[in-house]
C-alpha positions in Angstrom: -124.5 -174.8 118.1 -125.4 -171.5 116.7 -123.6 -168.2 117.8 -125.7 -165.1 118.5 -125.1 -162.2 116.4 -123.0 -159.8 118.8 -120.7 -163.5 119.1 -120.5 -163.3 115.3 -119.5 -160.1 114.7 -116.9 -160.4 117.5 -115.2 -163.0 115.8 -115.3 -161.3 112.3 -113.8 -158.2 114.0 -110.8 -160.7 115.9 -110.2 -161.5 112.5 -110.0 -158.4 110.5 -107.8 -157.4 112.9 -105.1 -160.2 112.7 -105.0 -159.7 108.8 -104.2 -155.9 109.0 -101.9 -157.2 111.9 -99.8 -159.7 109.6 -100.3 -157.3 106.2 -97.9 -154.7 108.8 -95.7 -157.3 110.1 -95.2 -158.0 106.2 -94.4 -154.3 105.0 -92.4 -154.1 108.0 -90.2 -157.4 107.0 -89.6 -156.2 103.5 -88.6 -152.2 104.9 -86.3 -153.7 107.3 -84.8 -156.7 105.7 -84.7 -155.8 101.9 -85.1 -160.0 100.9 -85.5 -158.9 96.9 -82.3 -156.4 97.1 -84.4 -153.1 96.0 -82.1 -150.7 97.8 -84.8 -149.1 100.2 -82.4 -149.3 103.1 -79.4 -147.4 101.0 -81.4 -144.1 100.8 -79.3 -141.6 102.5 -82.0 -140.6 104.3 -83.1 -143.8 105.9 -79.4 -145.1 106.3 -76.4 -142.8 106.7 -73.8 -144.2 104.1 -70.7 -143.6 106.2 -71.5 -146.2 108.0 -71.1 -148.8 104.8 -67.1 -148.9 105.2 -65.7 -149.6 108.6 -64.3 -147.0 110.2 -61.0 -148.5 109.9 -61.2 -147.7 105.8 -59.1 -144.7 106.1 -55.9 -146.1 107.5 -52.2 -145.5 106.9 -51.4 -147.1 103.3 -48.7 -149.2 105.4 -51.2 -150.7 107.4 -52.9 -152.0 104.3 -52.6 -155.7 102.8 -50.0 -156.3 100.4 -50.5 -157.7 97.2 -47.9 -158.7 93.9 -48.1 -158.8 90.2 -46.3 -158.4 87.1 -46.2 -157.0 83.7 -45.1 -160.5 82.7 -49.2 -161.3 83.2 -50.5 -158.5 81.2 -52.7 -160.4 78.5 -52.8 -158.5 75.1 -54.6 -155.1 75.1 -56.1 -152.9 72.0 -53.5 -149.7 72.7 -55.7 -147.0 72.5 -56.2 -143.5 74.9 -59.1 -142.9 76.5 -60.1 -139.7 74.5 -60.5 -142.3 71.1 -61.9 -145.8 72.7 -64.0 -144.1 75.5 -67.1 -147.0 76.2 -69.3 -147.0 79.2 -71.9 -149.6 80.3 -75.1 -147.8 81.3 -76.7 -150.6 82.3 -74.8 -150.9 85.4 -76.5 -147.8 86.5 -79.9 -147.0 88.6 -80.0 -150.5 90.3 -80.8 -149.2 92.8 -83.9 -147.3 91.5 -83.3 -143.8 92.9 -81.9 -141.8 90.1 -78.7 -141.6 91.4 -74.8 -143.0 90.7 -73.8 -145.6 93.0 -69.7 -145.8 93.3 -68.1 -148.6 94.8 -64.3 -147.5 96.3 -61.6 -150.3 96.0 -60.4 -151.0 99.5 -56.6 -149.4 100.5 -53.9 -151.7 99.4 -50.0 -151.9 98.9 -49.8 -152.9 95.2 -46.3 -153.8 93.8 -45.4 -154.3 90.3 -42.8 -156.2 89.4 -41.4 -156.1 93.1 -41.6 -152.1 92.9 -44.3 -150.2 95.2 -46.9 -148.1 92.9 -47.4 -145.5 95.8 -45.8 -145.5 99.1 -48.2 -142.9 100.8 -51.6 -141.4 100.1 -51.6 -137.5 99.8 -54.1 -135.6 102.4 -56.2 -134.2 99.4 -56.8 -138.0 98.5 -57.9 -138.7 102.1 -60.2 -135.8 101.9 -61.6 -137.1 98.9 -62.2 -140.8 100.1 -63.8 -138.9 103.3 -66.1 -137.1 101.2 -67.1 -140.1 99.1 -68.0 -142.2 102.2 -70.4 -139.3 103.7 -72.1 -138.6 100.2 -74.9 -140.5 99.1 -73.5 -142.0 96.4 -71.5 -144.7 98.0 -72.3 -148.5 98.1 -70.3 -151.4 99.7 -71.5 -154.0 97.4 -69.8 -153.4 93.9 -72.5 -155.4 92.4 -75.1 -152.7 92.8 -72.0 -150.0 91.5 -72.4 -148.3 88.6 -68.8 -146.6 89.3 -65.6 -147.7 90.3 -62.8 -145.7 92.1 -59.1 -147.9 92.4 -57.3 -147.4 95.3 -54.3 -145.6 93.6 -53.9 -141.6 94.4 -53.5 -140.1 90.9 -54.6 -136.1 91.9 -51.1 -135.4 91.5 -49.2 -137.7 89.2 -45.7 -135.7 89.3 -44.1 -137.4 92.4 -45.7 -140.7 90.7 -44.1 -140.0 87.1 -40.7 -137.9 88.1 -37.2 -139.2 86.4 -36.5 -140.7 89.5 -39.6 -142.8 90.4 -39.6 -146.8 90.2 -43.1 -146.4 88.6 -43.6 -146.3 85.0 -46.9 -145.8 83.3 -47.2 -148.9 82.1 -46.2 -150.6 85.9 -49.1 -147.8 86.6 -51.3 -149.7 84.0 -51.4 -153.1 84.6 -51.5 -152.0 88.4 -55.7 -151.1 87.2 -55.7 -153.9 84.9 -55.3 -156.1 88.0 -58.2 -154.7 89.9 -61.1 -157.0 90.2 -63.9 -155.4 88.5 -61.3 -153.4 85.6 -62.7 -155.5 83.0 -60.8 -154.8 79.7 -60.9 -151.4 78.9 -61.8 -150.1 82.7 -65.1 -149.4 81.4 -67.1 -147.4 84.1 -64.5 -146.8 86.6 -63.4 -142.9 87.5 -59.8 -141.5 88.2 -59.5 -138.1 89.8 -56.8 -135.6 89.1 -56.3 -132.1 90.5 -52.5 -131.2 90.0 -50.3 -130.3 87.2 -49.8 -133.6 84.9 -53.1 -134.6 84.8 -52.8 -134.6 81.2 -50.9 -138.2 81.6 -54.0 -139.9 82.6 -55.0 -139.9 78.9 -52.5 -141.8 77.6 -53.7 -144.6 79.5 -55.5 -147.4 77.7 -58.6 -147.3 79.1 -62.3 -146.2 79.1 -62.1 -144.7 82.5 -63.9 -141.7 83.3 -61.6 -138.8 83.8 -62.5 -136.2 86.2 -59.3 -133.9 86.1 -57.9 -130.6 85.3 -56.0 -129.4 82.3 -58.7 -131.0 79.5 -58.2 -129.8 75.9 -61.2 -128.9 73.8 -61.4 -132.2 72.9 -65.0 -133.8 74.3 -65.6 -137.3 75.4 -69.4 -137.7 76.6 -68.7 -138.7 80.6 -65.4 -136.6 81.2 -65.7 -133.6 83.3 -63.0 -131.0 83.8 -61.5 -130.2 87.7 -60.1 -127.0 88.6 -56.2 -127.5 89.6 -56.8 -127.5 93.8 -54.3 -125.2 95.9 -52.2 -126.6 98.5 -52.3 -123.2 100.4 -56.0 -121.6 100.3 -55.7 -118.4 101.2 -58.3 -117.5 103.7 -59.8 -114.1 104.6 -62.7 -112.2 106.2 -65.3 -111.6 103.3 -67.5 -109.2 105.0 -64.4 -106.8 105.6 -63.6 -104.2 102.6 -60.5 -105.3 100.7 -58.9 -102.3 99.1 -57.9 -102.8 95.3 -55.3 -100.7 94.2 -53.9 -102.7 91.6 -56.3 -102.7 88.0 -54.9 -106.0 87.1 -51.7 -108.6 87.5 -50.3 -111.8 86.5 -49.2 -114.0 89.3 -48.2 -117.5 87.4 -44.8 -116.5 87.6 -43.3 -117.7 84.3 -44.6 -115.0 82.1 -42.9 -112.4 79.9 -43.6 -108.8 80.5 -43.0 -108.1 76.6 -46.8 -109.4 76.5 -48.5 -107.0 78.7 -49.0 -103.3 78.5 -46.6 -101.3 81.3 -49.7 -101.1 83.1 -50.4 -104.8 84.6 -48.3 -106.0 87.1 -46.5 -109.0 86.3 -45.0 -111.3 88.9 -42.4 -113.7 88.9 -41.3 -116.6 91.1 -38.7 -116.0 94.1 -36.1 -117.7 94.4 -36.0 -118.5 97.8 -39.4 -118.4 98.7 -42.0 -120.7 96.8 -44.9 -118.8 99.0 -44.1 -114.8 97.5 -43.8 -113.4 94.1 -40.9 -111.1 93.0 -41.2 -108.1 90.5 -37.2 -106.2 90.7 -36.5 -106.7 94.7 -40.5 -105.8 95.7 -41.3 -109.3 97.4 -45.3 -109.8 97.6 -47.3 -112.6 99.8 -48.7 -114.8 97.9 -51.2 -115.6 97.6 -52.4 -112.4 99.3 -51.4 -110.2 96.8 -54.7 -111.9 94.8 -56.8 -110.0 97.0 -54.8 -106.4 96.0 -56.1 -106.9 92.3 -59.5 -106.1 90.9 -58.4 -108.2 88.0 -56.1 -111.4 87.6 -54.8 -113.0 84.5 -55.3 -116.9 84.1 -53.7 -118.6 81.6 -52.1 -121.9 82.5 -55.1 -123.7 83.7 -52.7 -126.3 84.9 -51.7 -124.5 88.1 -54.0 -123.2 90.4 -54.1 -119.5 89.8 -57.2 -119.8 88.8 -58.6 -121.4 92.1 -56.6 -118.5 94.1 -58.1 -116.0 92.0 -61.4 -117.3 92.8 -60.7 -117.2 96.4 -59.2 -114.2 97.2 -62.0 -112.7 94.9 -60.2 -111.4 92.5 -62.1 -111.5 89.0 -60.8 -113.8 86.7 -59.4 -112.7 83.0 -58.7 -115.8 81.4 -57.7 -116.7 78.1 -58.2 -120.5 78.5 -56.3 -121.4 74.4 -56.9 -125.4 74.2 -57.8 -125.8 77.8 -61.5 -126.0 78.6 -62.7 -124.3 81.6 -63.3 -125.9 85.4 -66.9 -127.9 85.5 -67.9 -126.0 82.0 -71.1 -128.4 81.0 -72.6 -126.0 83.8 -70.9 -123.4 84.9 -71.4 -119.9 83.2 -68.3 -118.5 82.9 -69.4 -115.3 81.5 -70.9 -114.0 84.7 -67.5 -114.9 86.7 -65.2 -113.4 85.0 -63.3 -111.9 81.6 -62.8 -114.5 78.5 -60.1 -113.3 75.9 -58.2 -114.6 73.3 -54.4 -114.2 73.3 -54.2 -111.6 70.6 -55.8 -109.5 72.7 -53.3 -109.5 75.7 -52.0 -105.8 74.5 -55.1 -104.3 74.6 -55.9 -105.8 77.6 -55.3 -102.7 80.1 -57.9 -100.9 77.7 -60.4 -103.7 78.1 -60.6 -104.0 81.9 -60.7 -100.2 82.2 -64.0 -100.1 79.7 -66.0 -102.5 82.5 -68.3 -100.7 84.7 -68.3 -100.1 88.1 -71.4 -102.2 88.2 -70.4 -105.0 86.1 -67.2 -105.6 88.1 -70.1 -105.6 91.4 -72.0 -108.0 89.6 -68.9 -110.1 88.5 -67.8 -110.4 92.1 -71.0 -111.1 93.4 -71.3 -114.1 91.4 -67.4 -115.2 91.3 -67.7 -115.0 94.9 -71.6 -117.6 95.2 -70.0 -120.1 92.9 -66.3 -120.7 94.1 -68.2 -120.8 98.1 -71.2 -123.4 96.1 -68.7 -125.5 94.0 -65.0 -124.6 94.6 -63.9 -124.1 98.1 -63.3 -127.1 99.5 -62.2 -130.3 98.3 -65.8 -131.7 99.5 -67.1 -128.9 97.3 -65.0 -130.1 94.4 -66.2 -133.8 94.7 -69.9 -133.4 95.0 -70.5 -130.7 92.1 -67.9 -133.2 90.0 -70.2 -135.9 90.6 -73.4 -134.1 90.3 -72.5 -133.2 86.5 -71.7 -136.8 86.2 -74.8 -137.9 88.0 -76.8 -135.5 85.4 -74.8 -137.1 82.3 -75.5 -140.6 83.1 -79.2 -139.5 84.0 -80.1 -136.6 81.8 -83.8 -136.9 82.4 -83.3 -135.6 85.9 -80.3 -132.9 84.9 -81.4 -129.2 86.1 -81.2 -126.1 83.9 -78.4 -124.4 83.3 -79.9 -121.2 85.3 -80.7 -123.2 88.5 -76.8 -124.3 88.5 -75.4 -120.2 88.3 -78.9 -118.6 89.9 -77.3 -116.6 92.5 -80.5 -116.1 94.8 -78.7 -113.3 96.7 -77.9 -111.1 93.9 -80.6 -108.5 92.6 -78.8 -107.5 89.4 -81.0 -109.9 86.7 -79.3 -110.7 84.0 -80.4 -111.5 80.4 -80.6 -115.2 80.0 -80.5 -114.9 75.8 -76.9 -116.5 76.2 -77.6 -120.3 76.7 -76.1 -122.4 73.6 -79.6 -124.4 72.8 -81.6 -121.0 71.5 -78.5 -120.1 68.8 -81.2 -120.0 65.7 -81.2 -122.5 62.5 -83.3 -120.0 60.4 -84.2 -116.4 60.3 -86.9 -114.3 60.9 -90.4 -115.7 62.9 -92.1 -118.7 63.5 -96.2 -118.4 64.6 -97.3 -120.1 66.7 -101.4 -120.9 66.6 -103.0 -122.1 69.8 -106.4 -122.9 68.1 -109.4 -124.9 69.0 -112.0 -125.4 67.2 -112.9 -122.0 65.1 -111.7 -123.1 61.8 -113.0 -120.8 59.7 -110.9 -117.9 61.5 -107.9 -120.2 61.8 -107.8 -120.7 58.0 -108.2 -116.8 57.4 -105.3 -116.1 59.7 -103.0 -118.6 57.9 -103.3 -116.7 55.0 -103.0 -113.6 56.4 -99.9 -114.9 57.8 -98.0 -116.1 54.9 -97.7 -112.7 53.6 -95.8 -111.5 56.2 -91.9 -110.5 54.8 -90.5 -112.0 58.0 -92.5 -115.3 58.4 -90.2 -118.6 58.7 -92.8 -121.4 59.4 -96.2 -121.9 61.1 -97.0 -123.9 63.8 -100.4 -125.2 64.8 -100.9 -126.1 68.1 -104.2 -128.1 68.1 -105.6 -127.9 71.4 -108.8 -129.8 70.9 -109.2 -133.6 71.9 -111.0 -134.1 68.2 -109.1 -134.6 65.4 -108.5 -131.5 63.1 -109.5 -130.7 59.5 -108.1 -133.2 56.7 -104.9 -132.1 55.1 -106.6 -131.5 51.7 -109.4 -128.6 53.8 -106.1 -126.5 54.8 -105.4 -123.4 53.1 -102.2 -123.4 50.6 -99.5 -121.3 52.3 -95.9 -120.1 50.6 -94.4 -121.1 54.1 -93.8 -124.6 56.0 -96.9 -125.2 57.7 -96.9 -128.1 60.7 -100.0 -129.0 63.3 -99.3 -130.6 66.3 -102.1 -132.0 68.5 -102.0 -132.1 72.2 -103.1 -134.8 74.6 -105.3 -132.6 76.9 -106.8 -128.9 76.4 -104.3 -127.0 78.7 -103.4 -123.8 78.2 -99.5 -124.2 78.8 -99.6 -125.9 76.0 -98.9 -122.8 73.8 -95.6 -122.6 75.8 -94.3 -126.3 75.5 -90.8 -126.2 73.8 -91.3 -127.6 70.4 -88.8 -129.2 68.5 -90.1 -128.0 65.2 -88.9 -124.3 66.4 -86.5 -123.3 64.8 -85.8 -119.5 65.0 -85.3 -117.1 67.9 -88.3 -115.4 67.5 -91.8 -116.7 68.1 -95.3 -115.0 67.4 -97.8 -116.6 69.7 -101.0 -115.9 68.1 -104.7 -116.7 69.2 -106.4 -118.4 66.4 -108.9 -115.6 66.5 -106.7 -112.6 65.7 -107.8 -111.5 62.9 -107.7 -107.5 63.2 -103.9 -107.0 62.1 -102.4 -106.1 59.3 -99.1 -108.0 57.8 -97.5 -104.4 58.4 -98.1 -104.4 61.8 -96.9 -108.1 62.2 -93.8 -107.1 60.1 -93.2 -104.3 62.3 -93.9 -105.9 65.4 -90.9 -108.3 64.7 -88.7 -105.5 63.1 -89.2 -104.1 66.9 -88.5 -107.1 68.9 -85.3 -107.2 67.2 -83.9 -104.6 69.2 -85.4 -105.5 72.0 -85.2 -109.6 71.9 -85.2 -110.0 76.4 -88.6 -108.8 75.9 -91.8 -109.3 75.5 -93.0 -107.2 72.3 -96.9 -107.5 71.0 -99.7 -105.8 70.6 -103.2 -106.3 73.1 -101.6 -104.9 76.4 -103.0 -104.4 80.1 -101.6 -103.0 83.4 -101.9 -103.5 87.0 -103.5 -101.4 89.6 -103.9 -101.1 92.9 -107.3 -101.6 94.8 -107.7 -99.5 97.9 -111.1 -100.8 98.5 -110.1 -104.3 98.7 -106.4 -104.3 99.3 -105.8 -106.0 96.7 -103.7 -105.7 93.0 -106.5 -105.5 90.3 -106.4 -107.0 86.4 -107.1 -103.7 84.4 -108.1 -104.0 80.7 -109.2 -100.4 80.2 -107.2 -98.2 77.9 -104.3 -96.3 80.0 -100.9 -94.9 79.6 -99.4 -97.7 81.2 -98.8 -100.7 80.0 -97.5 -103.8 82.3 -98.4 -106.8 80.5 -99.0 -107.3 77.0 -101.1 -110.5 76.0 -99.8 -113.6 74.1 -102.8 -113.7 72.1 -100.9 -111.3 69.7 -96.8 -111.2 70.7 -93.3 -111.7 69.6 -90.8 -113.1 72.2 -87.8 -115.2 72.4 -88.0 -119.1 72.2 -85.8 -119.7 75.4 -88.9 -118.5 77.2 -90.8 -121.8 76.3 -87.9 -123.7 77.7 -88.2 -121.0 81.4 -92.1 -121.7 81.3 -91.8 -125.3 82.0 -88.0 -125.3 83.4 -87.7 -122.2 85.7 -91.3 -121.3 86.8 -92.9 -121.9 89.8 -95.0 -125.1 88.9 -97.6 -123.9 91.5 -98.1 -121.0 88.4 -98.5 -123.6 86.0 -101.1 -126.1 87.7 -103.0 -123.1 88.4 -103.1 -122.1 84.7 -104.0 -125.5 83.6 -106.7 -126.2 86.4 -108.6 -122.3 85.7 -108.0 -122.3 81.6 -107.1 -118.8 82.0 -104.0 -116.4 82.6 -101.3 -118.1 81.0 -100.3 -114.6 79.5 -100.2 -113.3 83.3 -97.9 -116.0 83.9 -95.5 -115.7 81.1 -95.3 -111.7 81.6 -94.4 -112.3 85.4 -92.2 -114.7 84.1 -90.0 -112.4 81.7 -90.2 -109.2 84.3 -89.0 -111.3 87.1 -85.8 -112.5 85.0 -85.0 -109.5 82.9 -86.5 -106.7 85.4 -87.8 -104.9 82.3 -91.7 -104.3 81.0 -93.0 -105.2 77.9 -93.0 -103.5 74.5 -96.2 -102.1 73.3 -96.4 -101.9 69.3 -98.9 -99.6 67.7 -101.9 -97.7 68.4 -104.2 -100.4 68.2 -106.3 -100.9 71.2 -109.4 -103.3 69.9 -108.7 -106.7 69.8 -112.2 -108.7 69.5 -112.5 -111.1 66.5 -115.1 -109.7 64.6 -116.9 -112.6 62.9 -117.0 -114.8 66.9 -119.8 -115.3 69.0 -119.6 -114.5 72.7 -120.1 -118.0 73.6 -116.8 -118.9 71.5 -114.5 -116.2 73.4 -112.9 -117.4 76.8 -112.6 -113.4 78.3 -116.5 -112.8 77.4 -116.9 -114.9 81.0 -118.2 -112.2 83.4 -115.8 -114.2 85.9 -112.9 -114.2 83.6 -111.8 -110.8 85.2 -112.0 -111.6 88.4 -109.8 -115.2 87.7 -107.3 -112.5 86.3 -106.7 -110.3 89.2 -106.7 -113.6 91.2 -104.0 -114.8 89.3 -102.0 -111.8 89.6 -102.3 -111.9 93.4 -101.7 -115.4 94.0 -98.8 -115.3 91.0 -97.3 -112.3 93.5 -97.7 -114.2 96.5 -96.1 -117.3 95.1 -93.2 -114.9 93.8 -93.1 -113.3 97.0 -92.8 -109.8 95.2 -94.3 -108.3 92.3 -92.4 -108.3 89.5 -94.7 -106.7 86.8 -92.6 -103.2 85.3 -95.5 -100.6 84.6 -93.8 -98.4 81.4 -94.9 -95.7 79.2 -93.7 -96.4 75.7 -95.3 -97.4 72.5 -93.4 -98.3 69.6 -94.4 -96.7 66.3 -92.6 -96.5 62.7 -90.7 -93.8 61.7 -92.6 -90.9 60.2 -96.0 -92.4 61.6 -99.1 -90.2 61.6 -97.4 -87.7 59.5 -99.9 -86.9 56.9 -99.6 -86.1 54.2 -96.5 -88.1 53.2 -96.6 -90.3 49.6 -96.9 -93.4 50.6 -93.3 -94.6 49.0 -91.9 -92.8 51.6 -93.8 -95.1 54.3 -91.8 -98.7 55.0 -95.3 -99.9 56.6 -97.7 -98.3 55.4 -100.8 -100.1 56.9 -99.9 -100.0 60.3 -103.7 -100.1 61.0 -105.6 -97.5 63.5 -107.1 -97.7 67.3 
């Protein structure tokens, strides 16, 4: 019998709904139970990872099973340290498919070799660090989803464990790992901590392990990562009260000879009675108070933890590290903590302090004081940043920039980021850099006005245009390397990408339209950004003003005395800005310049003020910058609306910023003896330095 139509559709309804009923029943069984093992569940978020040990991990070591071995078992070994067999096996790593480490800890147990007990007790600083393991989100329970390892033993400080009087040697300490399950044969992928004086002994262990501890020598192996030497005592104090500094600077290690200081430094030695003081004659001083009485503290046994006392009691650093490398160095600036000498220089070293500024030791202590509370405090502290720089070595895709690692929000001072290691140049003088199109003919004519510039190291084409460029044989011959790199998609940014292929410090960004200059102006424009390398130096400039009619900043191109932007159609500027267009700037400012094709220049000149607090350079008197031989059709800022984009961009770049960085100044750069006529023109270095 036939069903009506409102029956019908009744029934399809009934049924629609039981499918969307069972598809959720399904997403909800996978979420919950995990069948296929693809970690969902083991986000921190979503599951609290404490909660993966029992809470009767941390126990007494006595109340921990017992097991025996012997050396007698120990097969045959390649003898080898861990700073010349180091192997790791990366594909134990992301299983779980979040980016992240996963560590599996070894459960507690009483491990005797040869009928002698490795450890009788665990240390506090070791049950802090277990603690801190099992509340990070690193932490698995199943070792087959680990990509790390930590054994059981307590090796942060290994001179109880290697006195002349312990049971334990180093080789009873050896096959003691070699027994552990998942040791393999080289302990490949498993990670021993260290924080106290000996560390060093950990090396001469044959193994791959990982070594996070203190007291590393220059020496590099890929996955290690150097600890700062903890102290027991942690001196703790009030920082928002002033601390009076009376004394310019002091050594505190206690074992040094005053013979190697001027009279002036203050140099401490141990008490003999009193392991918490220093002695200088019969003047006893609290240590590690007296720290906070110093503006300046000498560090040079890395080793002990002077240097993590320093650090605490705020007392800026001057270390003179010799073989050691510094504390968590892969990321830490320690430039902008404290003084680095060599120890040649220890004489002279009352004369050095005294030459820093009021406001450099302000800006020291502002930083020493955001990195040792971020990284250093706390043993918790000490964990997490050491496995965060580990996380970013096994996983350098997601690593973060070396500025958002020191970028102390809180402090105003801005200081010159030209010291990172990856812009130290390969060649000298300039590389341009063409974002072109599709005008060829004024493309070619700039190459060749190019490669007579003095200065000129290599020219880059950046060919922004979906179609394929002009065959090789069309190109102009040039006396300098020429390479053309296409692009995927027309985007502006893509001027700013940071290309392999450069290779000096200097960069000319150059519209492929620029034809007006002379090679005297271009050799004078990067003559000037010499001396001024933090900035940005070029030619086309613009300001900023403010709108009272509409409340509102406004893009101003007519010709002023103030200059606040200066355009990268036509501009020198230092490469490591490529790498702070894409690493460091608000990616809200970037979408924006790709989505409107416009104000890319904006964006990089809000981008150099906001780091350096400085305007740009303007060079020359030229103030006409409109290719001569290109239709209006062919020029992006003909657009009647390409204005108003512009002062949009500077409002919404401002609001995104939350201040206005832009630094309106009143200086043009000219050559010596410019306008002075009339001068023979052997007398003029540039001597076409072109009109207004």
């Amino acid at each position: 019998m036939a069903c009506s139509r409102p029956q019908w559709i009744l029934r399809q309804f009934f049924r629609i709904f039981l499918l969307i009923l069972l598809l959720l029943l399904l997403i909800l069984f996978f979420l919950v139970l995990d069948p296929l093992g693809l970690g969902w569940r083991r986000t921190p978020h979503l599951q609290p990872t404490k909660i993966l040990y029992p809470s009767s991990y941390l126990r007494p070591l006595t109340q921990t099973p017992e097991r025996y071995i012997s050396t007698n078992d120990s097969k045959e070994r390649k003898i080898c340290e861990s700073e010349s067999c180091f192997s790791f096996d990366i594909s134990k790593c992301g299983r779980l498919k979040e980016g992240r480490l996963s560590i599996y800890i070894y459960p507690l147990e009483r491990v005797f070799v040869d009928g002698k007990l490795v450890q009788e007790s665990l240390s506090r600083e070791f049950y802090h660090l277990l603690q801190s393991l099992l509340e990070s989100p690193y932490i698995v329970a199943d070792p087959a989803q680990a990509c790390l390892f930590l054994p059981p033993f307590d090796l942060l400080n290994l001179t109880p464990l290697l006195a002349q009087d312990s049971q334990v040697s180093l080789t009873q300490l050896q096959r003691a790992l070699e027994s552990l399950d998942y040791w393999g044969d080289d302990g490949a992928n498993h990670i021993l901590f260290s924080m106290f004086p000996r560390s060093h002994a950990l090396r001469t262990l044959s193994s791959s392990a990982i070594l996070i501890a203190s007291s590393f020598s220059t020496t590099r192996v890929p996955l290690h990562v150097p600890f700062l030497t903890f102290s027991p005592y942690g001196l703790t104090k009030d920082s928002d009260s002033p601390i009076r500094r009376d004394i310019l600077c002091l050594s505190a290690e206690g074992g040094e000879r005053e013979e190697l200081f001027p009279e002036d430094v203050l140099v401490l030695s141990y008490c003999r009675d009193n392991s918490r003081a220093r002695c200088k004659e019969n003047i006893i001083y609290p240590y590690p108070a007296v720290l906070a009485m110093a503006e300046f503290c000498i560090v040079r046994d890395l080793s002990q933890p002077i240097l993590w006392d320093a650090m605490a009691a705020g007392c800026i650093p001057v270390i003179i590290p010799g073989s050691y490398r510094l504390p968590f160095d892969d990321v830490i600036d320690w430039t902008r903590i404290g003084i680095l000498l060599y120890e040649h220089q220890l004489p002279e070293i009352s004369a050095i302090l005294r030459s820093v500024s009021e406001k450099r030791k302000e800006r020291l202590q502002s930083q020493l004081k955001f990195i040792f509370e971020r990284y250093f405090q706390s043993i918790p502290n000490l964990i997490s940043t050491a496995l965060e720089i580990l996380r970013e070595k096994v996983f350098p895709h997601s690593a973060v920039s070396i500025y958002q690692w020191n970028h102390n929000p809180n402090n105003n001072d801005r200081v010159s980021p030209l010291v990172e290691a990856r812009i130290s140049p390969k060649n000298p003088g300039f590389t341009a850099l063409i974002l072109a199109y599709e005008r060829i003919s004024s493309l070619f004519s700039l190459l060749e006005l190019l490669s007579k510039v003095p200065s000129l190291a290599k020219i880059l084409v950046v060919w922004n245009n979906e179609k394929v460029p002009p065959p090789v044989t069309g190109w102009p011959i040039v006396s300098k390397p020429l390479k053309v790199v296409r692009t995927k998609r027309n985007w502006m940014s893509n001027r700013f990408f940071p290309y392999t292929e450069i290779e000096t410090q200097a960069v000319f960004a150059l519209d492929d339209d620029i034809l007006m200059l002379t090679k005297d102006e271009i050799e004078f424009g990067f003559q000037t950004w010499r001396e001024f390398p933090d900035r940005l130096v070029g030619f086309p400039s613009r300001t900023h003003v403010w709108d009272n009619f509409t409340g509102r900043w406004k893009y101003e191109s007519e010709w002023t005395n103030d200059v606040s932007m200066v355009l990268t159609g036509a501009a020198f500027y230092h490469k490591y800005w490529h790498y702070a267009y894409f690493e460091e700037m608000p990616f809200a400012i970037r979408r924006a310049v790709d989505e409107q094709m416009n104000c890319e220049d904006i964006a990089m000149n809000f981008l150099i003020a906001n780091r350096t607090g400085k305007g740009p350079i303007k060079v020359g008197p030229r103030k006409k910058f409109k290719c001569p031989s290109c239709s209006k059709n062919e020029m992006l800022s003909a657009d009647t609306s390409h204005m108003r984009e512009r002062t949009d961009c500077i409002n919404d770049f401002r609001r995104i910023y939350g201040h206005l960085p832009l630094r309106p100044v009143e200086f043009r750069a000219d050559p010596v003896l410019f306008r002075l006529d009339p001068l023979p023109s052997r007398l003029l270095k540039f001597k076409d330095i072109g009109s207004l």
